[in-house]
C-alpha positions in Angstrom: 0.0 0.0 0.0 3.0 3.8 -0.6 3.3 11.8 -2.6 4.1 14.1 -4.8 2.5 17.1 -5.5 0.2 17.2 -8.9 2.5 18.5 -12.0 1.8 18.7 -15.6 2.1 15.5 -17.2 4.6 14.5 -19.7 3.6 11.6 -21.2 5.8 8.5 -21.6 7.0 7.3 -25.2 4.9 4.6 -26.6 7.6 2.4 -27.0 9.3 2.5 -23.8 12.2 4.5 -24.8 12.8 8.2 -23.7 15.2 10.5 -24.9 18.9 10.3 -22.9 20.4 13.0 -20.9 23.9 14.6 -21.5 26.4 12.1 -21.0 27.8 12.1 -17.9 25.7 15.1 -17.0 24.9 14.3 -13.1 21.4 13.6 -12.2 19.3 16.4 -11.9 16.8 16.0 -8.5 12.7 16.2 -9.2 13.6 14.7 -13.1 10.6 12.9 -14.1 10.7 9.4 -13.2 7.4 7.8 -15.2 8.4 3.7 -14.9 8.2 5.0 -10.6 4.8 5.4 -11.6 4.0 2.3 -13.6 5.6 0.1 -11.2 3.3 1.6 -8.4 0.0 0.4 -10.6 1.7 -3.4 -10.0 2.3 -2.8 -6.6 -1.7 -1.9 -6.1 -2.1 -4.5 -8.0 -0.8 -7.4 -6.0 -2.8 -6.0 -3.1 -6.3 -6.1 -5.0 -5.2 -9.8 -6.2 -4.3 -10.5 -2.6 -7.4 -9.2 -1.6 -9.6 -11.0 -4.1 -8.2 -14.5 -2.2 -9.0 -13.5 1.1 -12.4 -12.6 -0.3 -12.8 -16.2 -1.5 -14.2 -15.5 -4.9 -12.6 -18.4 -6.3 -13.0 -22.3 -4.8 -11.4 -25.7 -6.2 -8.4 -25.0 -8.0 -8.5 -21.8 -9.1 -8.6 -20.8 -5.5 -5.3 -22.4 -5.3 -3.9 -20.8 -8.4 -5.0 -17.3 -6.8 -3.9 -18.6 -3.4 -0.4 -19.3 -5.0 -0.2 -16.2 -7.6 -1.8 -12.9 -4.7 -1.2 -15.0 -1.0 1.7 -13.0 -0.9 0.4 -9.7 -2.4 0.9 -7.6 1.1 4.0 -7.1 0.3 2.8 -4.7 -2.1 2.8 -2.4 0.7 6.7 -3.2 1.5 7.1 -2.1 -2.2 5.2 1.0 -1.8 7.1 2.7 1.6 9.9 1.9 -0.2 9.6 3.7 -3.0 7.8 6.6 -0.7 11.7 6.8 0.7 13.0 7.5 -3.1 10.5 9.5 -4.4 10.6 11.9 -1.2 14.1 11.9 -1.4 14.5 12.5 -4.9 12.3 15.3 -5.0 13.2 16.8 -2.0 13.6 20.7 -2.2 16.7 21.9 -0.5 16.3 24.8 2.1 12.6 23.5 2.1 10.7 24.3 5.5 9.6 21.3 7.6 6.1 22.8 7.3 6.2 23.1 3.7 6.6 19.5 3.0 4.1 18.4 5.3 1.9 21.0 3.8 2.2 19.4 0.6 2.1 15.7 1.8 -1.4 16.2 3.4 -2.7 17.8 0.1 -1.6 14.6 -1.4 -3.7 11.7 0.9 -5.6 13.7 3.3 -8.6 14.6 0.9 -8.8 10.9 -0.7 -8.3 9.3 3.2 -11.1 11.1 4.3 -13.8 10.8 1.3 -12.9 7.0 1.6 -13.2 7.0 5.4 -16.5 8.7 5.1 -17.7 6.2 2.6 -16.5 3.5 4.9 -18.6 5.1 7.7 -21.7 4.9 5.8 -21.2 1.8 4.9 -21.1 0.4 8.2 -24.0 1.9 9.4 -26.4 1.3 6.1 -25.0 -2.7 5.2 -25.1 -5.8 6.7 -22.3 -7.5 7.9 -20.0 -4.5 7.9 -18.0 -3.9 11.7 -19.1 -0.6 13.1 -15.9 1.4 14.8 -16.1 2.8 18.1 -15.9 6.5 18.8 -12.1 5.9 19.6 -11.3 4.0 17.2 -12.9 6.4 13.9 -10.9 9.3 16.0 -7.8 7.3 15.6 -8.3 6.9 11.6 -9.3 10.3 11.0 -5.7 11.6 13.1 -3.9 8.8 11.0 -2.6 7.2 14.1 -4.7 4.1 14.2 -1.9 1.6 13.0 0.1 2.1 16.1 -2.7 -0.1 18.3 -3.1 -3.6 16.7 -6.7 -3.4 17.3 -7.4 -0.3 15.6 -5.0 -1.0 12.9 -8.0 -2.2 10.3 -11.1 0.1 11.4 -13.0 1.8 9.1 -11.3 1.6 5.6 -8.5 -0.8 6.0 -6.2 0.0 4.2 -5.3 3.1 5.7 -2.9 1.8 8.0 -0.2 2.2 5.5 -1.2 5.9 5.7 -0.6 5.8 9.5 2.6 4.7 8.6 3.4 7.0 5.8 2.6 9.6 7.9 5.2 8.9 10.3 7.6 8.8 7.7 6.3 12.3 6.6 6.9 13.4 10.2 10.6 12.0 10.6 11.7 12.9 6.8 12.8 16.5 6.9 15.5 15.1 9.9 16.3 11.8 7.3 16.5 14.3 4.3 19.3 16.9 6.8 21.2 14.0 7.5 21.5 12.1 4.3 22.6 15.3 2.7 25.5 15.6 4.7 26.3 11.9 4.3 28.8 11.0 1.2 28.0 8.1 -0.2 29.8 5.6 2.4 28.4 6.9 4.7 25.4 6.4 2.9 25.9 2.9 2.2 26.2 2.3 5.6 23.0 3.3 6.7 21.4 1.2 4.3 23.2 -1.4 5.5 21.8 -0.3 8.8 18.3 -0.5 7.5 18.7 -4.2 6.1 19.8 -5.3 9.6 17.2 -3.8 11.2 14.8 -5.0 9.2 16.5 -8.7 10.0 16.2 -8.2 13.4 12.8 -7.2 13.4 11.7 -9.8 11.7 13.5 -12.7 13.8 11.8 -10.6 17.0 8.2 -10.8 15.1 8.2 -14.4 14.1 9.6 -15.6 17.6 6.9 -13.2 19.8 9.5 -11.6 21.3 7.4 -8.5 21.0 3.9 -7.5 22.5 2.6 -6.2 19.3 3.1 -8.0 15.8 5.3 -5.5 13.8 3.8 -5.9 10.8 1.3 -3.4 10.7 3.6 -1.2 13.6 5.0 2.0 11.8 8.4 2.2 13.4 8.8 -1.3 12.6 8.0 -0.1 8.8 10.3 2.7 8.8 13.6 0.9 7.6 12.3 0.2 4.3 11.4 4.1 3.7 14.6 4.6 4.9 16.3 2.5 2.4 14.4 3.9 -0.5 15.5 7.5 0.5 19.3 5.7 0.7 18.8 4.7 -3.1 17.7 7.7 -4.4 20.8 9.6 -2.2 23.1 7.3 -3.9 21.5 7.4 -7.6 21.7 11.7 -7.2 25.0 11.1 -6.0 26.4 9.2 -9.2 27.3 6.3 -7.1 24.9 3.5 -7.8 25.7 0.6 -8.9 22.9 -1.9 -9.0 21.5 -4.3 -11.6 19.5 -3.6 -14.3 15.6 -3.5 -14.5 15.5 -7.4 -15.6 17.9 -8.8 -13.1 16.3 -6.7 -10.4 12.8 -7.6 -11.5 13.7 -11.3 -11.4 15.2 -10.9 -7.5 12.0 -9.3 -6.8 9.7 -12.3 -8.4 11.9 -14.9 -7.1 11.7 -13.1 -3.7 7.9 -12.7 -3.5 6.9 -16.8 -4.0 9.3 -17.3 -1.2 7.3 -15.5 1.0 4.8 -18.6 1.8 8.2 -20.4 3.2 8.1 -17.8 6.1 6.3 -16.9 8.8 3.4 -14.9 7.7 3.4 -10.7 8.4 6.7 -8.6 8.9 8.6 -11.5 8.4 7.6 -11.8 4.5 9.6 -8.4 4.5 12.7 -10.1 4.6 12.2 -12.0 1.0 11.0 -9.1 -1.2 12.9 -6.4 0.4 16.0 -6.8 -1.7 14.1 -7.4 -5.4 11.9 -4.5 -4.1 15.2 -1.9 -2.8 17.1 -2.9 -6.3 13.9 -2.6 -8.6 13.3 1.0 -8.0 16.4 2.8 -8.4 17.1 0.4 -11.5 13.7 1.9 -13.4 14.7 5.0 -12.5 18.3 4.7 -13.8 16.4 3.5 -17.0 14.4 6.8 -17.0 17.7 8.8 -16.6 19.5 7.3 -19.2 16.6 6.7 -21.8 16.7 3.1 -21.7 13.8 1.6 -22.7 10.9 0.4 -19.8 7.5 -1.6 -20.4 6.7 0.5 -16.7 7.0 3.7 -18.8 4.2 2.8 -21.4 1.5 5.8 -21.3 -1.3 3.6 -19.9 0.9 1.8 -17.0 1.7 5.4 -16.5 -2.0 6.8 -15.9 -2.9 3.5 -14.3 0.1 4.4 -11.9 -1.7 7.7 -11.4 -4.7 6.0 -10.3 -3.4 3.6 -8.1 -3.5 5.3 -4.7 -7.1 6.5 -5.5 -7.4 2.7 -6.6 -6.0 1.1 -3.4 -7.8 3.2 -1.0 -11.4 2.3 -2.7 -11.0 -1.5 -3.8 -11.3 -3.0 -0.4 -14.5 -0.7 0.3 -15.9 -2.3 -3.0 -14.7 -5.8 -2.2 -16.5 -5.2 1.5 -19.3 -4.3 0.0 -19.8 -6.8 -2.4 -20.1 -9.2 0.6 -23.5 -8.1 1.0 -24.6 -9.3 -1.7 -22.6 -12.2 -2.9 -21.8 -13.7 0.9 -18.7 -14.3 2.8 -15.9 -16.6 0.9 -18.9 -17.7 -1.9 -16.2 -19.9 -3.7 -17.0 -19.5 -7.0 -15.7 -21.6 -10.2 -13.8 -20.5 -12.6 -15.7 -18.5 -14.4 -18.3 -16.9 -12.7 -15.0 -16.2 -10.1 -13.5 -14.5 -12.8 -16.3 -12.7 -14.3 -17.5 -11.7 -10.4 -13.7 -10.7 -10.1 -13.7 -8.3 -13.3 -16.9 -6.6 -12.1 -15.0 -5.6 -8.4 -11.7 -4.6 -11.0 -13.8 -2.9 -12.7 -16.0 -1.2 -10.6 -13.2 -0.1 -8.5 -11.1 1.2 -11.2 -14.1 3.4 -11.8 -14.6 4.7 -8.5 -10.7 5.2 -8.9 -10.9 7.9 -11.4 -13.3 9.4 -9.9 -11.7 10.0 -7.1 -8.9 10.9 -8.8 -10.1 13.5 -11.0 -12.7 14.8 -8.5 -11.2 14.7 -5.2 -7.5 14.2 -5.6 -6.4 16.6 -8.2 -9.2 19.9 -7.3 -8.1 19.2 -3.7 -4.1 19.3 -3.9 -4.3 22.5 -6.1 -6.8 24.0 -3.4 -5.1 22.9 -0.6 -1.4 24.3 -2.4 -2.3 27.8 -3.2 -0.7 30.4 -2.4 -1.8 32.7 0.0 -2.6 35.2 -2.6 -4.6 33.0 -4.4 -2.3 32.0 -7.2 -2.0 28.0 -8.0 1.2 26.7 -6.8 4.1 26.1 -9.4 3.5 22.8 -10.8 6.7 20.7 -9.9 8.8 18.0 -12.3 7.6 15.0 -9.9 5.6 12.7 -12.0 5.8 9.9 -9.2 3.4 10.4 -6.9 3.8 7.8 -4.1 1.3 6.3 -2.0 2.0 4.3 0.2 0.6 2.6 1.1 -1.2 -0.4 1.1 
């Protein structure tokens, strides 16, 4: 489940290709990065496939074949505060105030959080079969700090809990932007290095209970992966890195994610996916820089990445409600899975644009005027980050 402020679009070649920069001409921070933004529509994805097994649309075998293809589609969300760390990172304004980021980070999920936590609201007071939050607990989502108590973590629309975590993240970057850009790139090697480790200790304490609280949903437990996205992007800015291409970090990733039913389910899964997931994101963006070509760069992975935080915020409210009529876990065959499956895609991808074009967009440019009443300057960012998931 993982920003940006809203710029004008520039739209991806067809192809895949884009034209290269200067040679050897450093990169410049803010460049449009469109693959960041195809790449997020398959994160989202994974999390709507995921959540289309736990729905039990499908029975027999084709539950299995969903089972084995999405039962390890959270770690969509790992994906997305990862790339949250880059894309913050890489456009970063130096000499920015504290207040202006976070200005411009609530203009960017605030609006769509609270249509979608309003909708959830209704929902649970007008359908059947649909938990109803205590006073508390809707408190807790609205202040986006409901995914530090375990039992609040899911209320109301539940896949705001990433956005509990992202918005810690929001509060500790501005420190974890003044500190990387005084680190060189050793020293900034090093604290990715940090991250990893933290990550494997945090999983070793989650899968052996030596915790209260499973870390999974916790956001200080989620923190190290933001942390090592905003270490990539440090080092790509700096010149100095070195990773593999899109393919090879693609294939880590894949070969990663169906290990993740070998672990022990939650933060643990973190462990497989988090190298394919660290190495995939700065590769695609390398391939941006250097016009290489990108299937994430086509135009319509491109606008379905624009869509996908308005998309993964709705398509659990959709899949919720859809248990009213259909049941709970009605095990479907094949194809009236599928077809049932396509209507929820659908549906939600719908609702999606929607939100996108009617909340999303006309609130960021309200919420970032200027005081005068002139629009903000639209901003070279084309990879809006969500979070989460």
């Amino acid at each position: 489940m993982t920003t940006a402020t809203r710029t004008t679009r520039t739209p991806p070649a067809r192809t895949g290709t884009a034209s290269a920069p200067a040679k050897n001409a450093p990169p410049v921070p803010g460049t449009p990065l469109p693959s960041l933004t195809g790449l997020r529509w398959m994160a989202a994805l994974l999390v709507f496939g995921l959540h289309v097994n736990n729905f039990g649309y499908f029975g027999g075998g084709a539950g299995r074949l969903v089972a084995w293809g999405f039962g390890a589609g959270a770690t969509g969300v790992s994906f997305f505060f990862v790339l949250s760390g880059f894309v913050l990172t890489w456009t970063a304004r130096p000499g920015d105030r504290a207040t202006a980021f976070w200005r411009r980070r609530l203009a960017r999920v605030y609006p769509v959080h609270l249509v979608t936590l309003c909708v959830a609201l209704v929902m649970a007071y007008t359908l059947a079969r649909q938990p109803r939050p205590a006073l508390n607990q809707a408190l807790a989502n609205v202040l986006l700090v409901h995914s530090w108590w375990r039992p609040w973590w899911q209320t109301l629309d539940p896949v705001s809990w990433s956005l509990a975590c992202e918005a810690f993240f929001y509060a500790a970057f501005p420190l974890l932007f003044l500190l990387l850009r005084r680190l060189g790139a050793r020293s900034t090697t090093v604290l990715g290095a940090l991250s990893v480790a933290a990550v494997l200790v945090l999983a070793r304490a989650d899968a052996h209970h030596w915790v209260s609280q499973p870390l999974y949903s916790l956001p200080a437990a989620r923190l190290p992966e933001f942390v090592l996205g905003a270490v990539a992007a440090r080092l790509v800015l700096l010149g100095r890195w070195h990773g593999p291409g899109p393919e090879a970090s693609l294939a880590l990733a894949v070969i990663g994610y169906f290990l993740v039913p070998q672990v022990t389910p939650g933060y643990t899964a973190t462990v497989c996916t988090l190298a394919g997931f660290t190495l995939i994101v700065p590769a695609a963006a390398t391939a941006d820089l250097r016009g290489l070509p990108s299937m994430w760069r086509h135009r319509r992975m491109v606008r379905l990445g624009e869509l996908s935080f308005a998309f993964y915020m709705i398509h659990l409210l959709v899949l919720r409600a859809g248990v009213s009529v259909l049941g709970n876990k009605p095990r479907f065959g094949p194809l009236a899975g599928f077809g049932v499956t396509a209507l929820v895609f659908a549906l939600s991808l719908a609702l999606a644009w929607l939100l996108y074009e009617a909340v999303e967009c006309p609130a960021r440019r309200l919420l970032l005027r200027r005081r005068r009443g002139t629009a903000a300057p639209a901003r070279p960012d084309q990879v809006p980050v969500r979070r989460g998931a």
